[in-house]
Backbone as CSV, one residue per row, in Angstrom:
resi,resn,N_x,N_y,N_z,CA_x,CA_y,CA_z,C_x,C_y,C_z
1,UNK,6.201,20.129,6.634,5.198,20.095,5.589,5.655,19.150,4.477
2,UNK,4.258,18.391,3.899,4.995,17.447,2.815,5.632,18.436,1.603
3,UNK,6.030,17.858,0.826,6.490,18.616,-0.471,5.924,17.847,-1.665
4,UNK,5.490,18.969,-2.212,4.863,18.361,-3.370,4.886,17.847,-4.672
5,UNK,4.544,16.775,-5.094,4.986,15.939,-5.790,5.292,16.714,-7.501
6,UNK,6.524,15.680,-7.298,7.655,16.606,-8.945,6.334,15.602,-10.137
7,UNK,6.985,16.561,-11.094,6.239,16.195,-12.521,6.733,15.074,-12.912
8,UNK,7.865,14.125,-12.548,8.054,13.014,-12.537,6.705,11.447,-12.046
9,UNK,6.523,12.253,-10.299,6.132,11.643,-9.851,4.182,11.822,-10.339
10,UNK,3.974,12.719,-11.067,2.350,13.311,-11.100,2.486,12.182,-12.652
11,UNK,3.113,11.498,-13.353,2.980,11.138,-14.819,2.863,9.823,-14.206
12,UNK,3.414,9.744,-13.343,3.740,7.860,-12.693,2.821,7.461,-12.094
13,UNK,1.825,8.430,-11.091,0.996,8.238,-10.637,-0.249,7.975,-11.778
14,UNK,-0.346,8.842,-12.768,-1.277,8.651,-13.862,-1.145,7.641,-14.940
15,UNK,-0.316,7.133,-14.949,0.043,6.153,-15.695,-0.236,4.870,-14.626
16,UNK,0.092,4.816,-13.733,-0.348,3.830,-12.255,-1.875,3.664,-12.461
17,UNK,-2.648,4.502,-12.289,-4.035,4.849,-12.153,-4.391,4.414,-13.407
18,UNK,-3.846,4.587,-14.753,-4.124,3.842,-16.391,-4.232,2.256,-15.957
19,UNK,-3.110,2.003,-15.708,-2.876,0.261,-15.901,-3.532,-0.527,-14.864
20,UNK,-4.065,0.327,-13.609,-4.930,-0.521,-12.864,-6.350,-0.113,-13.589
21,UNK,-7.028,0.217,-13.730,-8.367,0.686,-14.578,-7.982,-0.106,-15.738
22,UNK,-7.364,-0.366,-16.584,-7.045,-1.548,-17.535,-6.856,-3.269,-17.050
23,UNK,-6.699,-3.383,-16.122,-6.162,-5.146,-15.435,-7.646,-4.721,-14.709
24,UNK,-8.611,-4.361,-14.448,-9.566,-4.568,-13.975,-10.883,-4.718,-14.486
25,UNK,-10.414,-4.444,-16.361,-10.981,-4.958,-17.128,-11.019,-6.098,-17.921
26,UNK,-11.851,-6.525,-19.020,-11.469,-7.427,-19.789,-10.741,-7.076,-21.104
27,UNK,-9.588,-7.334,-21.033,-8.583,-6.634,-21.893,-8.732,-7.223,-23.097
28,UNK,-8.493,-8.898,-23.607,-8.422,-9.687,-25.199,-7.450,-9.128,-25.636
29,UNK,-8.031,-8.275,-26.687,-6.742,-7.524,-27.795,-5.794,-6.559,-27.125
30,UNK,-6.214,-5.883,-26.067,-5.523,-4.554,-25.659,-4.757,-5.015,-24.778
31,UNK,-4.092,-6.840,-24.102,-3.523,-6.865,-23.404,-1.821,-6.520,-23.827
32,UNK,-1.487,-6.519,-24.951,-0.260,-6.249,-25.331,0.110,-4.646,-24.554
33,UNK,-0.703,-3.622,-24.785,-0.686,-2.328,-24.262,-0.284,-2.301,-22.842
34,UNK,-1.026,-3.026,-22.239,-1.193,-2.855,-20.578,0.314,-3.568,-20.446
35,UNK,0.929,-4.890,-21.323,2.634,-5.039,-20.580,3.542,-4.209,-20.917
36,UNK,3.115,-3.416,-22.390,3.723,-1.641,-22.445,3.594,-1.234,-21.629
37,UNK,2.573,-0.458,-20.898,2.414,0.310,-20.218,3.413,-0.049,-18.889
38,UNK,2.437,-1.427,-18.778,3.736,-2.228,-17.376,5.071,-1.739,-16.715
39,UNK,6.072,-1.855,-17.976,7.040,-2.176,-18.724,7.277,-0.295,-18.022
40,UNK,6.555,0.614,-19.265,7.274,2.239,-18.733,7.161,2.046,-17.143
41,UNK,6.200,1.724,-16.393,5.805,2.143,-14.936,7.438,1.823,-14.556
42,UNK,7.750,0.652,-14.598,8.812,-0.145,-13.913,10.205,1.014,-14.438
43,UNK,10.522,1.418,-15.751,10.992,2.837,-16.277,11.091,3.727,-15.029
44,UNK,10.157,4.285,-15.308,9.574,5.444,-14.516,9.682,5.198,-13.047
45,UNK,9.624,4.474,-12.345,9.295,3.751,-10.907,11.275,3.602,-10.521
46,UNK,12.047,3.302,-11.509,13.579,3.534,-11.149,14.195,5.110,-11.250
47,UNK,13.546,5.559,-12.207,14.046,7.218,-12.715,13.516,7.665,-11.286
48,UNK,12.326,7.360,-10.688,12.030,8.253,-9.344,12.535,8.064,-8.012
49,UNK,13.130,6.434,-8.044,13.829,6.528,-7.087,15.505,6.849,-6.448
50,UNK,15.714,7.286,-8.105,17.243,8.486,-8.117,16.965,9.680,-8.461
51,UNK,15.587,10.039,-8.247,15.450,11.460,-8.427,16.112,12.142,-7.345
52,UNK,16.318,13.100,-7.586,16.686,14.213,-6.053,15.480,14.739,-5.588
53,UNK,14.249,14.945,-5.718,12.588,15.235,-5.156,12.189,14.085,-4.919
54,UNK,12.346,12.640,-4.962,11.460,11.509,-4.617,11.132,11.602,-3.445
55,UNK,9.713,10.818,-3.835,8.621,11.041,-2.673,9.315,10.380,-1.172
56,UNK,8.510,9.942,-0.177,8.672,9.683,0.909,9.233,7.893,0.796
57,UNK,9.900,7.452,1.875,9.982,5.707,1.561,9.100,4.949,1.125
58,UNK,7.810,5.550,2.125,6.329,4.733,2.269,6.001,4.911,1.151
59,UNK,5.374,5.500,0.384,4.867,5.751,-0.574,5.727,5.147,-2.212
60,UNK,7.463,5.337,-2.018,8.351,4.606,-2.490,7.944,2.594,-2.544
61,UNK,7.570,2.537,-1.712,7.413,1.345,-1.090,6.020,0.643,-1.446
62,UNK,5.117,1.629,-1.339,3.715,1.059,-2.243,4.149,1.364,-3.605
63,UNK,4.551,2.327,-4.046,4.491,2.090,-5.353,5.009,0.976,-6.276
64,UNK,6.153,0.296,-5.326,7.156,-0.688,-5.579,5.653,-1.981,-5.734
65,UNK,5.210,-2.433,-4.382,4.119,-3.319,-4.226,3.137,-3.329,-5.589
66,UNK,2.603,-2.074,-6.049,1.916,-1.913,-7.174,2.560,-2.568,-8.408
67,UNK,3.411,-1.713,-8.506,4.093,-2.534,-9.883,4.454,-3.838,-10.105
68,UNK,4.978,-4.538,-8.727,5.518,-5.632,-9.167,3.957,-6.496,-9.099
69,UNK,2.675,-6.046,-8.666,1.363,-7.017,-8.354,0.973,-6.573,-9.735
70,UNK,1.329,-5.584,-10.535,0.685,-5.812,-12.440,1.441,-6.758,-12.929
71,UNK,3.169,-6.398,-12.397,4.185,-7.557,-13.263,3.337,-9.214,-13.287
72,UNK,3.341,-9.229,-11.911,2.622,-10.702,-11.648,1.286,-11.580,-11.958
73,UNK,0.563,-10.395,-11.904,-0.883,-10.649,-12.631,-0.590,-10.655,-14.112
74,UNK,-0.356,-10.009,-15.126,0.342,-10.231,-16.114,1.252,-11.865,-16.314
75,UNK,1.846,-11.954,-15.832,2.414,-13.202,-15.935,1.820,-14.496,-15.476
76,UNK,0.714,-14.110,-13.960,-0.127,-15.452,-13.967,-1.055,-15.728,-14.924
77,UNK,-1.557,-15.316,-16.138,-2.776,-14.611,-16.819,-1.701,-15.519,-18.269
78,UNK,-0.683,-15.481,-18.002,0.123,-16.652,-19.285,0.071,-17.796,-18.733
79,UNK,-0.007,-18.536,-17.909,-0.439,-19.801,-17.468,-1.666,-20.464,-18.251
80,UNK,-1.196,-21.766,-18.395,-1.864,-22.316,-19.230,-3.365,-23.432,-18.576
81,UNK,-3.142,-23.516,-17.306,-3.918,-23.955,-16.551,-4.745,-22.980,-15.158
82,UNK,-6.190,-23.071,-15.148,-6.846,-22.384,-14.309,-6.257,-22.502,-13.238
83,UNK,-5.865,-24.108,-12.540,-5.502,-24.144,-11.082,-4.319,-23.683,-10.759
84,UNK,-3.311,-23.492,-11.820,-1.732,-22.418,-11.727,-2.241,-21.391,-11.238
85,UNK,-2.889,-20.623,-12.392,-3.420,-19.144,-12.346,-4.099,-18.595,-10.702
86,UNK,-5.065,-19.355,-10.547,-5.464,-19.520,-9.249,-4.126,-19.668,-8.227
87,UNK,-3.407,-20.312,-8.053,-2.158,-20.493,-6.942,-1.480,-19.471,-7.340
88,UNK,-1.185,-19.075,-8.374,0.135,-18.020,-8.507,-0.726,-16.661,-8.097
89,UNK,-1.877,-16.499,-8.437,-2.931,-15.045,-7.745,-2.698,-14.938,-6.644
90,UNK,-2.783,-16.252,-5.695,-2.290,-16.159,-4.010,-1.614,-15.488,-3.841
91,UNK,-0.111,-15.749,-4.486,1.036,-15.230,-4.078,1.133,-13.766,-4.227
92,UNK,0.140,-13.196,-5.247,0.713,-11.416,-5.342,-0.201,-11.200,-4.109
93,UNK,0.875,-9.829,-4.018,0.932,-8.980,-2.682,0.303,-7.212,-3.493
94,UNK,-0.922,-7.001,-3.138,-1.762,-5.618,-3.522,-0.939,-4.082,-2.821
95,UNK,-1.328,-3.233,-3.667,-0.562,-2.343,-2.663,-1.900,-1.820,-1.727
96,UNK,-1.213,-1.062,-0.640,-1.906,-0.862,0.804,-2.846,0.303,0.421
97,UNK,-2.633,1.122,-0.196,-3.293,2.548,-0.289,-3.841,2.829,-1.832
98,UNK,-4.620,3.858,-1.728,-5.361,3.833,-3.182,-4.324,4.788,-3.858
99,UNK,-4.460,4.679,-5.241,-3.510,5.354,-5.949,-4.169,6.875,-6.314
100,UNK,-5.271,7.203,-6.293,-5.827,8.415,-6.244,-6.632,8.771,-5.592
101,UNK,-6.691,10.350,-4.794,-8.470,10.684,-4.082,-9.570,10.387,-4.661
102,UNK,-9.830,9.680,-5.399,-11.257,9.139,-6.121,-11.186,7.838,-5.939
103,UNK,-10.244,7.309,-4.996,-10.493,5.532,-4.725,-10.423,5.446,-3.399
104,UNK,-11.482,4.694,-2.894,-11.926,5.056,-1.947,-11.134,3.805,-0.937
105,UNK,-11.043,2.461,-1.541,-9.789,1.471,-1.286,-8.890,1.544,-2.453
106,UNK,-7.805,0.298,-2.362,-6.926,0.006,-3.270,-7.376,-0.633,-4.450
107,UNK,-7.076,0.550,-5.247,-7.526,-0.681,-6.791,-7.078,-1.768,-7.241
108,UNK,-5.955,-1.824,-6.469,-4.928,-3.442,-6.865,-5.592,-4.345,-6.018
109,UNK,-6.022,-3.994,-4.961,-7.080,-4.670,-3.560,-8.158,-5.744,-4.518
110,UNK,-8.522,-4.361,-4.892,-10.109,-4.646,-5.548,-9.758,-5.799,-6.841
111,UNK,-8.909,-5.647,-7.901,-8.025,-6.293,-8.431,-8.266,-7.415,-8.076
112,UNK,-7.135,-7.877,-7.346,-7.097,-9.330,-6.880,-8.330,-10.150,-6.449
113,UNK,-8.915,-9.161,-5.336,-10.113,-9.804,-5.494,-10.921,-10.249,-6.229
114,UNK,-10.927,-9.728,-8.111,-11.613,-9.609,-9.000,-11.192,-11.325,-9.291
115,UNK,-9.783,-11.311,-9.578,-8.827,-12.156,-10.414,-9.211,-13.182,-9.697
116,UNK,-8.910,-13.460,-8.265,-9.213,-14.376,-7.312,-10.400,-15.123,-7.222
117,UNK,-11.576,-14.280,-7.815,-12.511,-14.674,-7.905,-13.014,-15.910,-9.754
118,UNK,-12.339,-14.836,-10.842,-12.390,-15.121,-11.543,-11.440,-17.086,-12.142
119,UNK,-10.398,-16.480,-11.570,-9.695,-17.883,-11.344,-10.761,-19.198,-10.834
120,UNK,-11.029,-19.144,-9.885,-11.843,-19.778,-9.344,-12.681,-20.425,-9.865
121,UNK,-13.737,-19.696,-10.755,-14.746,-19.921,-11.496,-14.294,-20.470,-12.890
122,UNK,-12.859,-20.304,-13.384,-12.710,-21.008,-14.118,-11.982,-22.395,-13.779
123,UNK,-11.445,-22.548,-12.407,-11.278,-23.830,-12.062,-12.079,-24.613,-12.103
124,UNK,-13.332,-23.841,-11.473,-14.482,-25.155,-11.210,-15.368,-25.275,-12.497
125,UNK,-15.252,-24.331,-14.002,-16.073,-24.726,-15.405,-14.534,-25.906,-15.503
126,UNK,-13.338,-25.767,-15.344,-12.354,-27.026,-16.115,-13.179,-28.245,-15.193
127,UNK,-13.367,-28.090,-14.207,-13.590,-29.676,-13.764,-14.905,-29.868,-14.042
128,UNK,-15.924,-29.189,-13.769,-17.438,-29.344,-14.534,-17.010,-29.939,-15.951
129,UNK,-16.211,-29.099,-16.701,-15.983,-30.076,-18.223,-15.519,-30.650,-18.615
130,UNK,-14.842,-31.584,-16.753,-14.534,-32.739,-17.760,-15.401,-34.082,-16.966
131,UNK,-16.353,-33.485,-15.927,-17.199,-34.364,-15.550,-18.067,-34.442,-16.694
132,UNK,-18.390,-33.382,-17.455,-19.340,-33.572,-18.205,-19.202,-34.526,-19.572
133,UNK,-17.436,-34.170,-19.932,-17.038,-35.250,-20.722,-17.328,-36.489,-20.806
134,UNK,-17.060,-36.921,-19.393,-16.967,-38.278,-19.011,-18.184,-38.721,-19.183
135,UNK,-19.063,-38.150,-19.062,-20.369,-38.768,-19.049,-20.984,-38.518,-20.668
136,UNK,-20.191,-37.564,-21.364,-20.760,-37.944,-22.757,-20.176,-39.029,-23.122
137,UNK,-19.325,-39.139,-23.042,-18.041,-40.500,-23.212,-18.768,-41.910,-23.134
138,UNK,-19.556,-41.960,-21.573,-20.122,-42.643,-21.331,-21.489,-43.026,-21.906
139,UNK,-22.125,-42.272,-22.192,-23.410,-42.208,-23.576,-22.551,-43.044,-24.219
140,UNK,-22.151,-42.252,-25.064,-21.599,-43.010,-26.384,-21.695,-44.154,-26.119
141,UNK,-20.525,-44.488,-25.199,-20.335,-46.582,-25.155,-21.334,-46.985,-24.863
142,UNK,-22.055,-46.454,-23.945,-23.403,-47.245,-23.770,-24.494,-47.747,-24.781
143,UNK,-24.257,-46.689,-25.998,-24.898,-46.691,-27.619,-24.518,-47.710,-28.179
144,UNK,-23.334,-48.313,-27.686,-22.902,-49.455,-28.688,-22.733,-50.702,-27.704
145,UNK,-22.550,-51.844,-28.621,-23.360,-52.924,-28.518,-22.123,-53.429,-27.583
146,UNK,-22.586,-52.857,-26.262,-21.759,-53.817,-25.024,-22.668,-54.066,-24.034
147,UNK,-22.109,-55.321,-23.186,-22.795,-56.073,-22.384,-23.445,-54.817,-21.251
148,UNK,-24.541,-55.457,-20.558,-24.764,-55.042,-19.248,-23.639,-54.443,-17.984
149,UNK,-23.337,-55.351,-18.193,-22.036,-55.600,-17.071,-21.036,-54.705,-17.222
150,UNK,-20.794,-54.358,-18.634,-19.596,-53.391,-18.884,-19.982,-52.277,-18.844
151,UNK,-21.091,-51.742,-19.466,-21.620,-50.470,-19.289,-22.021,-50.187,-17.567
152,UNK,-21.887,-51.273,-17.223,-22.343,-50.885,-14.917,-20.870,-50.553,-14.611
153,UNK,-19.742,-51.225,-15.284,-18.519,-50.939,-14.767,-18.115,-49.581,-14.890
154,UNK,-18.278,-49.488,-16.004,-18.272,-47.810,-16.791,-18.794,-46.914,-15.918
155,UNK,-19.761,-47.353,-15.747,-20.857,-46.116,-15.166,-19.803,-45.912,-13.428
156,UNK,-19.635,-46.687,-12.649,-19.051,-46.781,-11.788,-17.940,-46.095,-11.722
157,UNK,-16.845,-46.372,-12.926,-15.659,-45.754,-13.185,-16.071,-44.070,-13.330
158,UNK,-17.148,-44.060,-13.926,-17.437,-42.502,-14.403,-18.003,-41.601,-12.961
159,UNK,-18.672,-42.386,-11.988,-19.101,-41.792,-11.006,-17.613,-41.489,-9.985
160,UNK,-17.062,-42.740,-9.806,-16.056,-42.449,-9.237,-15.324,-41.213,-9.385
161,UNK,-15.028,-41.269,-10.774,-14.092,-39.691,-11.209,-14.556,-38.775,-10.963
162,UNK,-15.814,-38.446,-10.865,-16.855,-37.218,-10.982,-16.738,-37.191,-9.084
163,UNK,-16.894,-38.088,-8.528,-16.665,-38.075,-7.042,-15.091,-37.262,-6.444
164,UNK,-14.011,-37.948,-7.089,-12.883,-37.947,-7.080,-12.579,-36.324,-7.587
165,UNK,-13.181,-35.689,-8.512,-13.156,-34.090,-8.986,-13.690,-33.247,-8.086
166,UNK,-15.036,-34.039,-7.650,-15.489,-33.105,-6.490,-15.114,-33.043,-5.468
167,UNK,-14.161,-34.042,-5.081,-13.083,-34.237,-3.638,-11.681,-32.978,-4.052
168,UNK,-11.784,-32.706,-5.175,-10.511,-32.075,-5.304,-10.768,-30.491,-5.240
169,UNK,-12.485,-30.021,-6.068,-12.962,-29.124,-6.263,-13.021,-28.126,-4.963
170,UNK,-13.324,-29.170,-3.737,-13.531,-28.862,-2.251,-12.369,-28.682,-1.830
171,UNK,-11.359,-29.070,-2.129,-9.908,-29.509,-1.291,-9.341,-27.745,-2.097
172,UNK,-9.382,-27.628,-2.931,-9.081,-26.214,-3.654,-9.555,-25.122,-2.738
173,UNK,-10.973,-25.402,-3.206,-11.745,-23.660,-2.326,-11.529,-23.753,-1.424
174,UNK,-10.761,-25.208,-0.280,-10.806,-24.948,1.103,-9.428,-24.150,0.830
175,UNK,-8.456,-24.430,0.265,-7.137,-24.179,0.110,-7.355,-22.555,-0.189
176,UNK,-8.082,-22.379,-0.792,-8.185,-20.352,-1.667,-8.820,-19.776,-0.445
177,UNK,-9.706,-20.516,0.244,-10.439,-19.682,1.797,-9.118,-19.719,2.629
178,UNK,-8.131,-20.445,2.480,-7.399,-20.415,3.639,-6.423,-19.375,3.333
179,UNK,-6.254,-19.128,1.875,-5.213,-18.558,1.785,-5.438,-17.155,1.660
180,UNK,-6.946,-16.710,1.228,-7.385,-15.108,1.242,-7.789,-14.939,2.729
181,UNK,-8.073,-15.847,4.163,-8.256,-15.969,5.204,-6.439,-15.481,5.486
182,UNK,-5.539,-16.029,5.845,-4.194,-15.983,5.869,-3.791,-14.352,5.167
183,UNK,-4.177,-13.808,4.016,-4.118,-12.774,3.848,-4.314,-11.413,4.113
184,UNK,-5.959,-11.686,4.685,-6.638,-10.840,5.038,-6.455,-10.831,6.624
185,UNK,-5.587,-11.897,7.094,-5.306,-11.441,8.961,-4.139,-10.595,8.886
186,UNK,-2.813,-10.858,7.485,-1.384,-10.226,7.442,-1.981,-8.819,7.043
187,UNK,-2.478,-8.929,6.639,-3.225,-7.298,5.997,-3.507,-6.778,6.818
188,UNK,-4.748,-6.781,8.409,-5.019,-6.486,9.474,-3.818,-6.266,10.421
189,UNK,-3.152,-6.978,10.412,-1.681,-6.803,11.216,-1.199,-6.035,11.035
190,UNK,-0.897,-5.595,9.290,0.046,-4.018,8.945,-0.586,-3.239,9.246
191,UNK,-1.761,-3.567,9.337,-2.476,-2.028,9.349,-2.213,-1.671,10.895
192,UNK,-2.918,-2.759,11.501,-2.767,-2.397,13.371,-1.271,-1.855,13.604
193,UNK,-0.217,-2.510,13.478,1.046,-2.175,13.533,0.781,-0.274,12.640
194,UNK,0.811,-0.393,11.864,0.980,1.153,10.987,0.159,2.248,11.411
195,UNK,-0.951,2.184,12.547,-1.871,2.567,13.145,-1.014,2.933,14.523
196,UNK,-0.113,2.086,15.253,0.159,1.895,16.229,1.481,3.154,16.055
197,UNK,2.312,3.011,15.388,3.494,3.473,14.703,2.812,4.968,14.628
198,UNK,1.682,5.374,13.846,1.001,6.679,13.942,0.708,7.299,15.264
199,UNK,-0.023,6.670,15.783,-0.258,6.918,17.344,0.920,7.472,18.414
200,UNK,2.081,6.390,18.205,3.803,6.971,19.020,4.201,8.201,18.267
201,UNK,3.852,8.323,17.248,4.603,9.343,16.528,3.457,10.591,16.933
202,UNK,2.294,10.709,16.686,1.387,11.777,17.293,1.830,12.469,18.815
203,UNK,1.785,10.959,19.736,1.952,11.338,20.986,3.418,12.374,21.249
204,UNK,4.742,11.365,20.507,5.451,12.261,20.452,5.923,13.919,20.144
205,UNK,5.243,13.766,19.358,5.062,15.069,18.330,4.467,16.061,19.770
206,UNK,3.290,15.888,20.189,2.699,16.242,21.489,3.565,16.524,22.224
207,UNK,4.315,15.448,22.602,5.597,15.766,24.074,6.400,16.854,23.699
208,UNK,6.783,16.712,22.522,7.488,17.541,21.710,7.294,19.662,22.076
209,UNK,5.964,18.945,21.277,5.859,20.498,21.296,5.446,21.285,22.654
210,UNK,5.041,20.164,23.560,4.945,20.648,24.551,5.942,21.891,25.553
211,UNK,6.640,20.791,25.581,8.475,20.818,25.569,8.854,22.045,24.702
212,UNK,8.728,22.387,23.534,9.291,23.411,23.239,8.183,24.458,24.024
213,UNK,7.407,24.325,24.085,6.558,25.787,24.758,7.214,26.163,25.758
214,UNK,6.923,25.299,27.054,8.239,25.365,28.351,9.092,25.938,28.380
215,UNK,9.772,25.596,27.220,11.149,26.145,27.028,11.000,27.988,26.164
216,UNK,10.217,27.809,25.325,9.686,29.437,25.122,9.292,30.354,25.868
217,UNK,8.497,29.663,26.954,8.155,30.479,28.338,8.988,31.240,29.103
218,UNK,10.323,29.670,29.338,11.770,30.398,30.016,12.352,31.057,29.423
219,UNK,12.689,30.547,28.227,13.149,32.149,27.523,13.136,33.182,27.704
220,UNK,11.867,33.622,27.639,10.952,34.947,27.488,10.793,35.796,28.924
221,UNK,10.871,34.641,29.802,10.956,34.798,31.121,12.312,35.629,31.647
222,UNK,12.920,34.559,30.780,14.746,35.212,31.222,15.440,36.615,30.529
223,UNK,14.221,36.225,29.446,14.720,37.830,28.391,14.219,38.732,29.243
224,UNK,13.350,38.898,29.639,12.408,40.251,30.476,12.982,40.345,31.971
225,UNK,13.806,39.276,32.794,14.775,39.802,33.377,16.033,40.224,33.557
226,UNK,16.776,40.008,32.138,17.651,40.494,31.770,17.548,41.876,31.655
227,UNK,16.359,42.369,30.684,16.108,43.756,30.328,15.446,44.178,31.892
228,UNK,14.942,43.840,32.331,14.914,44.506,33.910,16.282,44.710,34.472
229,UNK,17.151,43.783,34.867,18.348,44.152,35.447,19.043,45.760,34.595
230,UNK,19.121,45.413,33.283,20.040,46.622,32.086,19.130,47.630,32.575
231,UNK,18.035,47.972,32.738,17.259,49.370,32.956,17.327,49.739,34.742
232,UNK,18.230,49.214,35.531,18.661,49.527,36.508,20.209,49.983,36.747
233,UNK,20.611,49.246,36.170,22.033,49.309,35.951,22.430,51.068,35.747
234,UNK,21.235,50.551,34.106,21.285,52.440,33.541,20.639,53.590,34.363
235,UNK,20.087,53.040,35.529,19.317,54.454,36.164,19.884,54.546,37.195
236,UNK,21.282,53.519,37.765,22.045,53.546,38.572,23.352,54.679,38.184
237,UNK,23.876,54.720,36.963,24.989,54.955,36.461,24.207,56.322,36.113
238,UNK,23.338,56.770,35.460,22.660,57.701,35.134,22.907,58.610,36.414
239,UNK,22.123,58.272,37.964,22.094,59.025,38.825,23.711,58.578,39.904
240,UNK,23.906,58.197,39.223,25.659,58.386,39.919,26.624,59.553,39.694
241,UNK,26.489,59.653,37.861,27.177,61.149,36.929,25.999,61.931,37.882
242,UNK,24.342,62.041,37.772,24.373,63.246,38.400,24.682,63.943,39.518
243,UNK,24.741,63.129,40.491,25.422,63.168,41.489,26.884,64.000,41.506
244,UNK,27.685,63.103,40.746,29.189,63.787,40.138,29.576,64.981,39.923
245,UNK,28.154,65.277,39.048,28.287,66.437,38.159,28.190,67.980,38.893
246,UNK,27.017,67.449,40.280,27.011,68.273,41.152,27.849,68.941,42.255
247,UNK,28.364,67.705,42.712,29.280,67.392,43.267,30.512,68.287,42.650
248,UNK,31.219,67.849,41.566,32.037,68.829,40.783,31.574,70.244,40.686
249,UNK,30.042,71.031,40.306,30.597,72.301,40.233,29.933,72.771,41.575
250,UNK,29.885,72.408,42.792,30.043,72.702,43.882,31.403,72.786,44.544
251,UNK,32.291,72.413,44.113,33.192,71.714,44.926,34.387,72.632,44.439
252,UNK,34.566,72.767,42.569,35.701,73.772,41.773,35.179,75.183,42.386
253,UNK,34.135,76.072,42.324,33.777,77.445,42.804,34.763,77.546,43.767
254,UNK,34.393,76.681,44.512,35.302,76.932,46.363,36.806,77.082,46.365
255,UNK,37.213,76.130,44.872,38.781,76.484,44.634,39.340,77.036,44.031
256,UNK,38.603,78.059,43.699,38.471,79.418,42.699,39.132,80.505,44.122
């Protein structure tokens, strides 16, 4: 039977369940709180794994995944450029399981996906604004008193770039499909594998107990002929003395 979780582990979990419901919002002012909060989990997340009640590895092991995917989101979220933020989101790793019976997937799951998405959309407003630059840029000079010829060059130079952004814009989202594609097959894999791992361990468990029944049977088998043999033994020895007994005062009279 599992054992149930110490008051260590019931504060960590609720505090877990705080800071994802916070990174899945829009934080502004309250982000200072959430790298507090961060900050105790990672506390708390060492105190439990020298507890003498800590939970199971697995569960040791997501919780580990959790914390260090706030550490990281937190820290891609200080990047000063959308297309960082975006590449460094790749790299965190969500934890596998939801952190409470009221989540129906992983909130760090859901998370990334959020961030992943959001990144994105601010990659493609940076390059929208600076196509759009370019072409106010290009107004302007065109307002002032230059030739034909230079304002066609311009215009050319300005299309080019705007071409050249949208070659890069594409070359990105192919890069973010490949890499939440690449994710979402390693993700399918643990699971099949951790599915598979359940399954040997069921079956076993099965052989198992099978096996002990068998063996309860013989037991029980062997106990009830044991106690058969002892209740012969005793009705042997029983009618042997009476025998004896008869035997004896038949036998003294006569030598009287």
């Amino acid at each position: 039977a599992n054992m149930a979780p110490s008051r260590l582990e019931i504060n960590f979990i609720r505090l877990l369940s705080r800071c994802e419901s916070m990174a899945s919002e829009k934080r502004g002012d309250a982000e200072w709180r959430l790298e507090k909060y961060v900050s105790a989990l990672e506390e708390m997340l060492t105190a439990l794994k020298k507890s003498t009640s800590k939970p199971v590895p697995e569960a040791l092991t997501d919780y580990t995944r959790k914390v260090e995917f706030l550490k990281g989101l937190l820290e891609a979220e200080k990047l000063s450029s959308p297309t960082e933020k975006a590449l460094a989101n790749q790299f965190l790793a969500p934890g596998r399981t939801p952190t409470t019976g009221k989540e129906r997937t992983s909130a760090s799951k859901t998370i990334h996906l959020q961030t992943s998405a959001r990144c994105t959309g601010e990659m493609r407003n940076e390059l929208l604004g600076t196509v759009c630059a370019g072409e106010a840029e290009l107004r302007n000079r065109r307002g002032t008193a230059l030739d034909e010829k230079q304002s066609a060059n311009e215009l050319d130079t300005v299309l080019q770039h705007h071409h050249n952004i949208q070659e890069k814009l594409a070359e990105e989202m192919l890069s973010l499909a490949r890499s939440l594609k690449n994710n979402s097959l390693a993700a399918q894999n643990v699971i099949k594998q951790d599915n598979q791992t359940l399954t040997h361990s069921l079956r076993m468990a099965d052989v198992n107990f099978e096996k002990l029944k068998t063996e309860s049977e013989r037991l029980e088998q062997h106990t009830k002929k044991s106690v058969n043999w002892l209740l012969w033994i005793m009705l042997i020895v029983v009618c042997f003395i009476f025998i004896s007994m008869i035997l004896f005062i038949r036998i003294f009279p006569r030598l009287r």
